[in-house]
N, C-alpha and C positions, 0 to 999 in steps of 0.2 A: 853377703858378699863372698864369692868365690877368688881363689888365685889357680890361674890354669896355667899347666907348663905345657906349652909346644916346643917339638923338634920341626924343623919343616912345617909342614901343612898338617900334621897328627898332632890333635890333642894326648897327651898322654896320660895328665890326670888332672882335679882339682878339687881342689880343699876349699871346707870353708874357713870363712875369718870373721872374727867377731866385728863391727862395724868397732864398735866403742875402743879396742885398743889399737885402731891401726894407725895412729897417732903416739903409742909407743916406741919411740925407738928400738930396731932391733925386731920386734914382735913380724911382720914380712918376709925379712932377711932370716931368720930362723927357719921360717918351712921353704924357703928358695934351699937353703942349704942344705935341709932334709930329702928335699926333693932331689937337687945334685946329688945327693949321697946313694939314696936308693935305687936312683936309676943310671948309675956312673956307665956301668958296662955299657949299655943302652946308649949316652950320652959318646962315649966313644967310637960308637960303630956309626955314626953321622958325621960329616962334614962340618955342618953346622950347629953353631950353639943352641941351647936350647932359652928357650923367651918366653918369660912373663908376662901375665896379665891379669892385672884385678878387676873383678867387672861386678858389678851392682845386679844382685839375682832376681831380687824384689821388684816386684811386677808398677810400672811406671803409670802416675793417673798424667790423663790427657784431661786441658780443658779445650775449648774448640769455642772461641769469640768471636769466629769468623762471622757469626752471623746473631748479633746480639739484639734482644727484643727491647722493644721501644717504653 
């Protein structure tokens, strides 16, 4: 699992996350605030805030019953 920070339409960076603690309180909000911090000036020179997103990297199985044998 990834956390990507956008400004706008530009990804800026992302980090991984361990699946298993992101059920820690805290553990999230610690590299959101990492990330705020590291890229403040950057975060400044935009209008807009910068956004969050956790996304699942790990490649997703399809099953496909559309057409099931007899």
């Amino acid at each position: 699992m990834q956390l990507m920070m956008y400004i706008g339409n530009d990804l800026i960076e992302a980090v991984q996350l361990e699946p298993a603690r992101l059920r820690k309180p805290g553990y999230v909000g610690s590299f959101k605030r990492y990330l705020k911090s590291k890229y403040d000036e950057l975060i400044r020179q935009y209008p807009d805030k910068p956004e969050f997103l956790v996304i699942d990297n790990n490649p997703a199985t399809f099953t496909d019953n559309s057409n099931p044998t007899a």
